[in-house]
C-alpha positions in Angstrom: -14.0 12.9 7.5 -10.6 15.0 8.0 -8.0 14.6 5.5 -4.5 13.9 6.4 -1.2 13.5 4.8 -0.4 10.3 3.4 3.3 11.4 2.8 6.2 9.7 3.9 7.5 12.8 5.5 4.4 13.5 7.4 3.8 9.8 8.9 5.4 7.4 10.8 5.9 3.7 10.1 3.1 2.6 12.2 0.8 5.3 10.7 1.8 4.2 7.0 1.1 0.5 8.4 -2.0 1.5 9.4 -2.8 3.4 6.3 -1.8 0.2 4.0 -4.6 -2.0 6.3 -7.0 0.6 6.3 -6.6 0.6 2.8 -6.2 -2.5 1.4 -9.1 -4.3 4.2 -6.8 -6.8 4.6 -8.0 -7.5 8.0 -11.6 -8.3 6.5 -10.6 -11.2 4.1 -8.9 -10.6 0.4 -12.5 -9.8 -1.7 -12.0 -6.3 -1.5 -8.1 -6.2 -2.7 -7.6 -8.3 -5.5 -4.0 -7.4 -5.5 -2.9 -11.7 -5.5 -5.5 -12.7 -7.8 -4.3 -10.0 -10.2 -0.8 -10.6 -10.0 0.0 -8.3 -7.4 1.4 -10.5 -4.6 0.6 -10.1 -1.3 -0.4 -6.4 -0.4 2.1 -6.5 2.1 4.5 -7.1 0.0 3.7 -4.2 -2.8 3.5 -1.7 -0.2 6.6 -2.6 1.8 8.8 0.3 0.4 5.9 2.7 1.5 5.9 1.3 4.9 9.6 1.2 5.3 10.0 5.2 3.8 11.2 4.5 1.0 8.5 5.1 -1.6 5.5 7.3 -1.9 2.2 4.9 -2.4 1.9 7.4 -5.5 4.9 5.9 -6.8 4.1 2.0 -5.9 0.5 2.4 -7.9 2.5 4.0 -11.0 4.8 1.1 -11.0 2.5 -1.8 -10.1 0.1 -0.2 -13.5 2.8 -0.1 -16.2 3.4 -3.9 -14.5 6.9 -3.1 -12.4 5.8 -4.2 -9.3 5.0 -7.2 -7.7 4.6 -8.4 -3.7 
């Protein structure tokens, strides 16, 4: 498995799109998320600022655990 950058400086938006589904499995149902059952929101939603540039996924996680962030 090769490791790659998840920055925002070292993707584009369709990469960190990519990433986020990749991630979350969002394409394989909501069982292996648990962000909207948990009071995330939608998955989408919390990761938005990542996908748009604007925030590292580092920085989303931080927030959404001291319970900043919601989708």
């Amino acid at each position: 498995m090769e490791f790659r950058s998840l920055l925002i400086k070292d993707t584009t938006k369709e990469e960190r799109e990519e990433i986020i589904r990749q991630s979350l499995s969002c394409e394989g149902g909501c069982e292996n998320c648990s962000s909207c059952w948990l009071g995330g929101g939608s998955p989408w939603g919390m990761y938005q600022d990542y996908i748009d540039g604007k925030k590292e996924i580092a920085e989303i996680n931080m927030a959404y655990h001291r319970g900043i962030v919601r989708g």
